[in-house]
N, C-alpha and C positions, 0 to 999 in steps of 0.2 A: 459536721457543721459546728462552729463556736457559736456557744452560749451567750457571748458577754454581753453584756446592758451593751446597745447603741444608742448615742444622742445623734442628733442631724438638728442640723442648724446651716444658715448662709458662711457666718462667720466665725471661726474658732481661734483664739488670741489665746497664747501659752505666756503666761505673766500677768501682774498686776500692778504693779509699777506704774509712774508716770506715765512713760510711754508705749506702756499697753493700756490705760485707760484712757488716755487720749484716742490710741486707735479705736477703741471700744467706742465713745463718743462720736465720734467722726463716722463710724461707718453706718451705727445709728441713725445718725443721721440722714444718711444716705438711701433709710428704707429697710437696712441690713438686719436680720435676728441674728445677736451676735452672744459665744460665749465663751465665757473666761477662764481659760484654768492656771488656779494656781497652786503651786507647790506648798507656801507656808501654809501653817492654821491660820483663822483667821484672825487672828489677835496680834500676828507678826504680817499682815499683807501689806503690801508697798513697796517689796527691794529694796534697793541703796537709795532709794528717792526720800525713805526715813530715815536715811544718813545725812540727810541735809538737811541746811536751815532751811531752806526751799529761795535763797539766794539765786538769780536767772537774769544772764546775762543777755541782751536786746540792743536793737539799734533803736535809739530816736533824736529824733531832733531841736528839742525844747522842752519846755514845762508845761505846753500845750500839747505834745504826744502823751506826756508821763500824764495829766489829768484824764484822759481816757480813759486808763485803766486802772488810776485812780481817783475816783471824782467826788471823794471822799475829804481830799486835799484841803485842807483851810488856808485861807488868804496868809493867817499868820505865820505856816508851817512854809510857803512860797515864799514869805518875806523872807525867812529867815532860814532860807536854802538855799546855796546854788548847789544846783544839780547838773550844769556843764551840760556838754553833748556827747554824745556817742554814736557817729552816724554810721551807717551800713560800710563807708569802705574802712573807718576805724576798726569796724567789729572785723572784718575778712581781712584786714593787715594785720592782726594781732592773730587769726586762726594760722596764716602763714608766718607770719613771724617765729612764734613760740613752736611752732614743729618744723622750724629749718626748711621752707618752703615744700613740704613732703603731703601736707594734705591736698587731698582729693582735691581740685580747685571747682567745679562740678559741682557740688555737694555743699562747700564750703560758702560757696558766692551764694546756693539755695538758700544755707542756714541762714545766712546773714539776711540777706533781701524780704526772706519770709519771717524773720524773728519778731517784727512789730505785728506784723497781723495779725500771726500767731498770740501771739499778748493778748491783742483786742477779744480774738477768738477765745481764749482762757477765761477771760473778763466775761464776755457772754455767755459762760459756762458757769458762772458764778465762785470760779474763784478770784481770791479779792488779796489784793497787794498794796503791803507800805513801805514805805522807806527805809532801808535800812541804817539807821540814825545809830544804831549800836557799831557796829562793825565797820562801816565802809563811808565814816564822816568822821571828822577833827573838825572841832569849834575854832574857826579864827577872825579874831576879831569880831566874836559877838554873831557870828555864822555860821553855820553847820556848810562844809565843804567839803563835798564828795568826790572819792576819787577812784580809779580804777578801771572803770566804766563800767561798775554795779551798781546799779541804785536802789534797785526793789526787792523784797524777798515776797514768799506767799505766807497770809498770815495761818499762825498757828506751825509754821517753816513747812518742813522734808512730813512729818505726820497730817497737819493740815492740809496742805494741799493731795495729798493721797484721800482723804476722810474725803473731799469735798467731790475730786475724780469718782469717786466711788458712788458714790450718792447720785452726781448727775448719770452717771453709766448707767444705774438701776433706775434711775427715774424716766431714761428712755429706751427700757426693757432688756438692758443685756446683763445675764444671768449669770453667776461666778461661782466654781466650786473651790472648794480652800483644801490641805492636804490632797493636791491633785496632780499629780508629777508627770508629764511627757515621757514617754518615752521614746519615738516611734513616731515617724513621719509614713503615712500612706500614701504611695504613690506610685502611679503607672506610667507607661511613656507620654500618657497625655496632660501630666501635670501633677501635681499632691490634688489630694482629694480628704483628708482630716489628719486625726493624729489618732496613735495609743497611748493612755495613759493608764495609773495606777491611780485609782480614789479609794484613800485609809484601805491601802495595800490590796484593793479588787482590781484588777484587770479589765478598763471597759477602752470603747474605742466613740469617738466622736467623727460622723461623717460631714464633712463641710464642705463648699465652692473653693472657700479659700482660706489659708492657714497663715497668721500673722504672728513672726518670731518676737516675743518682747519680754527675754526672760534673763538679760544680763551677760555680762561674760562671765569670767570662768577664776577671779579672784579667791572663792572660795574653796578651791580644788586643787590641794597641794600638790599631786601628779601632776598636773596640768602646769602651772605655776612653774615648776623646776622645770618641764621638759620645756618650756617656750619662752618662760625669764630667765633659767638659769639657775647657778648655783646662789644658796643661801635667800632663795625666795619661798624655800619650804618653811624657813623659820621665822619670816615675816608675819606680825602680827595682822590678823584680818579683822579691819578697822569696819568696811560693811557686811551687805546681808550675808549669811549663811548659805542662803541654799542660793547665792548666785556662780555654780559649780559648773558652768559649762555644757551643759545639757543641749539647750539648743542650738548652740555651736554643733555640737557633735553629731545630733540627730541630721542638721541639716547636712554637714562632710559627708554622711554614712550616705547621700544619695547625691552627693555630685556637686552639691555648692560649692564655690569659689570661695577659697580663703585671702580675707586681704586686711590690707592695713598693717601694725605697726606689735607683731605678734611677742616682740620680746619688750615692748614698752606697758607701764600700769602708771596712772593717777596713784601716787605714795606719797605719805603726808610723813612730818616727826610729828609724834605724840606721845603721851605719857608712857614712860619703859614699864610699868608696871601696871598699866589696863590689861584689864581682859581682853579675852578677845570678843570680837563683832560688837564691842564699844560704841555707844555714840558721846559727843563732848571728848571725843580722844586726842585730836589734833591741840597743839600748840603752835598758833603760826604770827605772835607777834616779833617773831625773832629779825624781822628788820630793823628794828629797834636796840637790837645788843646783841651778842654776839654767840658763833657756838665752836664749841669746843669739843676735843673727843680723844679718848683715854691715851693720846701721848700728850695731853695739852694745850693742841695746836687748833687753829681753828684749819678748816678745810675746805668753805663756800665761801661766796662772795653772795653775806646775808644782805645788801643794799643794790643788789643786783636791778633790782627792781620791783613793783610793787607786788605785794603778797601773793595777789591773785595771779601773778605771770611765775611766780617762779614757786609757791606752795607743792605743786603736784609732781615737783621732780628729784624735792630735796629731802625727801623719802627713800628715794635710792642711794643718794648720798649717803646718809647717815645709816644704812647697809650697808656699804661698804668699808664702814671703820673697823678697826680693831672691838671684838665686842657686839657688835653691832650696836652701840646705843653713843649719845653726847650730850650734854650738855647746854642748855642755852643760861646768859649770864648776861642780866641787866642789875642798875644800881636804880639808886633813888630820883634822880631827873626825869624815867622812863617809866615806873613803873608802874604810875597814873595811866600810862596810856595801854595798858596790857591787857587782850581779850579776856572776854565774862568765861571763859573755860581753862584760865591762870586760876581762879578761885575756884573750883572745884571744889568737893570736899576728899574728892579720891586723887590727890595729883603729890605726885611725885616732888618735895619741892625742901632746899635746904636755904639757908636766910644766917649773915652773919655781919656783924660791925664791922670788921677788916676781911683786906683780901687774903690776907693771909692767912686767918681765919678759913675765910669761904674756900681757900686751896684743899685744905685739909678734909673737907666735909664733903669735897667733889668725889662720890664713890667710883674705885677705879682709874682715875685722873692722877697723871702723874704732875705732883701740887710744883716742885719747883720749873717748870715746863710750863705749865699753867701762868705764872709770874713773872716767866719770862715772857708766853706769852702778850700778858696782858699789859708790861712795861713796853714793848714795842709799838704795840695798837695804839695805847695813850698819845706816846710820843709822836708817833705820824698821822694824828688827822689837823685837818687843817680845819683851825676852830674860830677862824673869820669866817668862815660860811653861815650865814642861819640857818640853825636846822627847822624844817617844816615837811612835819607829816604828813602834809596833803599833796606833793608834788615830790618829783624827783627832783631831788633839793641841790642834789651834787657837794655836798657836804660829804669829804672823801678823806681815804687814806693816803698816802706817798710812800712808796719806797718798800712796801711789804710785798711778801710772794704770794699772799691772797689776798688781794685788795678787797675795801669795801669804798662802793662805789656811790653811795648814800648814804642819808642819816647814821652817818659817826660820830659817835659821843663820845667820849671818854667816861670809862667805869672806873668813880673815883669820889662817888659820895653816897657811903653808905647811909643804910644797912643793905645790903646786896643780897639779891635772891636768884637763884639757879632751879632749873626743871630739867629735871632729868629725859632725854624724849630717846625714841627708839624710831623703827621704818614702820608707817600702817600700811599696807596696801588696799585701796579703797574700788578700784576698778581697774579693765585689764582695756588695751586700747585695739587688741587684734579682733577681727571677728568675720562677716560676710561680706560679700561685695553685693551692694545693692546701686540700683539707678538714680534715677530725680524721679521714678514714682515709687520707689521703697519696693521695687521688685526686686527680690535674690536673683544674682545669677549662679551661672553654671562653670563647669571649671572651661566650656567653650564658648565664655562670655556671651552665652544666650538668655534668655530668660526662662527661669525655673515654672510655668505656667500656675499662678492660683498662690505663688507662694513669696510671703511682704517680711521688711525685718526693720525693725526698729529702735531707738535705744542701743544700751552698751552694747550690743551685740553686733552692731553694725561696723563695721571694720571701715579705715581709711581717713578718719574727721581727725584723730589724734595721732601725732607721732611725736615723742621723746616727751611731751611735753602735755601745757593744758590751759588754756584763759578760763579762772574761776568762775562757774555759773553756766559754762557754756554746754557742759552734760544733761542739764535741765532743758535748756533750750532745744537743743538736736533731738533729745526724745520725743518732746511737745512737739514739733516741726516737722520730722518725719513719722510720727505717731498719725500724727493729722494727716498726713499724706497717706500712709499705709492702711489708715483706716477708709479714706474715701476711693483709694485704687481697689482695695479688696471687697469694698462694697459692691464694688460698677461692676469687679471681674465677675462675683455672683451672682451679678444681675444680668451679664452678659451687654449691660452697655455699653456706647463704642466709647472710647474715651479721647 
């Protein structure tokens, strides 16, 4: 007979993260004694959710949804915003747009439709959201004008909103252990019935109604990584958490779940070539603004492709695939006003020169007259009758080049000119489980895994190639909530 410590509890949530403390919350809610294990100590808890500013991407419909959730709003802060709209089929044509019509459409019409109440529902949870007036607005004309379709972040970002998750979890009795690693899904033909785990390296086992997956994908696990991204993703810098290593993925495979979604695609930013790794402030993503280059010279994206947020999470692989794997971004002085609070760093990679010819020279790796030739071709074809405007897809473009830029084109031609060196982060992986619209795993015979919820990165099918910024917050909160009130009812045996 084994020895090992047993807990028993309704509910057992493998993670701590956004959307495992939402599930935590929610099932709570529900009547649930629910408990949390997580892999970090506690001083590192949250996942990639403290890789964010806590930026969350929502459908509403005026200034009158956004004071809901933020009611905090002063008459002056309204005056002197537009905050536009962003309504539910915006949010669901941007999840199918940006993944080539490939996501789950199921899943996708949920996130969207449920993304505002979900909001409200966070708001009554007490977390509390402002504007983001840093990142996702340009002053025109005496207005803060926002664009994107992000408006809000959670205050204190990616660490705040975790601190706050955490506190309301504990404040409606669900218990959390910290260096506490899964290993081990329990389960008989009638369903999962808890997990094993190692707590600071003991061997115990937790019996539960019902086991909710919410522990990430598998961006931290360089075996993993090469066998399902591919080549040259072993040496991809890992921009989030550490111990988001694939774990629950695997436990769940080991007994029949269904693999799905988009297993050779990851959310990859450029960032600083000389971060550490599992970095945060690592991404550099003003480069719609100027241009990027890479060690023959040559740029290789089309950086006005569109706005940050649509096209940030893919041009990480890009810049993997140069010679080197690293490039260059290259703005002058018209621009450099407008360049994100993580260009100032004190850790960033960054050279600065009065002439271009100069700045060729200083581009490590860069082949400098390639670079200048370059940069005399770009000048010459944009068309600089267009106004440029940051807040809109301006259509201020290039002509006649083999990598067009299809927005905010400037011409880099008045120094002192400054370059950031950026590399690929890889921030999360987009493959993971097949779940329903109640955040039930299935089985590899598209049935239902009985007892057994997944939520967050781990859930496979919301992302393919691609990603709308904010939207990884959102789908965790959305189906966190959902996986927490199904796994509640399932312990209770309510009918649902």
């Amino acid at each position: 007979m084994s020895d090992r410590i047993v807990y028993q509890t309704d509910v057992v949530i493998v993670g701590a993260g956004n959307a495992a403390m939402c599930a935590a919350i929610s099932a709570s809610e529900k009547g649930a004694n629910v408990i949390v294990l997580e892999k970090s100590p506690e001083k590192e808890k949250g996942g990639n959710t403290t890789y964010t500013h806590g930026s969350i991407r929502f459908a509403f419909d005026g200034v009158e949804d956004l004071k809901e959730i933020m009611p905090d709003l002063t008459p002056e802060e309204m005056e002197g915003s537009d905050f536009g709209t962003y309504t539910d089929e915006q949010f669901y044509d941007d999840m199918c747009r940006l993944t080539e019509y490939r996501t789950d459409a199921e899943l996708a019409s949920q996130l969207t439709s449920e993304s505002f109440s979900t909001m409200k529902w966070l708001h009554s949870h007490r977390v509390r959201f402002v504007p983001i007036y840093g990142r996702q607005a340009f002053k025109v004309d005496g207005k803060f004008k926002f664009w994107g379709g992000m408006i809000v972040e959670s205050v204190g970002g990616g660490h705040g909103l975790v601190d706050v998750l955490h506190q309301e979890a504990e404040r409606l009795g669900t218990s959390v252990l910290f260096d506490a690693m899964a290993t081990e899904i329990i389960r008989d033909d009638d369903g999962v019935h808890g997990v094993i785990f190692k707590h600071k390296g003991i061997t115990k086992e937790i019996h539960a109604k019902s086991v909710i997956l919410a522990s990430g994908g598998f961006h931290a696990n360089t075996e993993m990584r090469t066998r399902y991204l591919g080549p040259k993703w072993d040496i991809a810098k890992v921009r989030g958490s550490r111990f988001n290593t694939g774990d629950g993925i695997q436990m769940a495979l080991t007994i029949g779940a269904m693999p799905h979604g988009n297993y050779s695609g990851a959310h990859a930013v450029g960032g600083d070539v000389n971060a550490p790794e599992f970095a945060e402030g690592f991404q550099k993503l003003s480069y719609p603004f100027g241009i990027i280059v890479n060690a023959e010279g040559k740029r290789f994206v089309d950086e006005g492709a569109d706005f940050r947020n649509y096209t940030y999470a893919k041009y990480g692989r890009a810049v993997l695939e140069q010679t080197g794997q690293f490039a260059w971004q290259v703005y002058d002085q018209k621009i450099t006003h407008l360049l994100r609070e993580e260009y100032k760093n004190r850790q960033v990679t960054k050279v600065t020169a009065n002439t271009l010819e100069e700045l060729a020279e200083k581009l490590d790796g860069v082949n400098p007259e390639a670079f200048l030739k370059t940069i005399k071709a770009y000048n010459e074809s944009i068309e600089t009758d267009i106004p440029f405007n940051p807040t809109e897809k301006d259509g201020r473009c290039t002509r006649d080049l083999d990598v067009p830029k299809s927005n905010w084109a400037n011409t880099l031609d008045e120094g002192p000119f400054e370059a950031y060196g950026v590399t690929c982060g890889i921030t999360f992986t987009y493959g993971g489980l097949k779940i329903n619209t109640k955040s039930e795993v299935q089985d590899v015979l598209a049935q239902t895994i009985p007892g057994l919820y997944a939520s967050g990165e781990i859930v496979g099918g919301l992302f393919y190639f691609n990603y709308p910024g904010g939207a990884g917050l959102m789908a965790g909160s959305v189906y966190g909530k959902i996986a927490g009130e199904n796994a509640a009812r399932f312990a209770k045996r309510e009918v649902t």
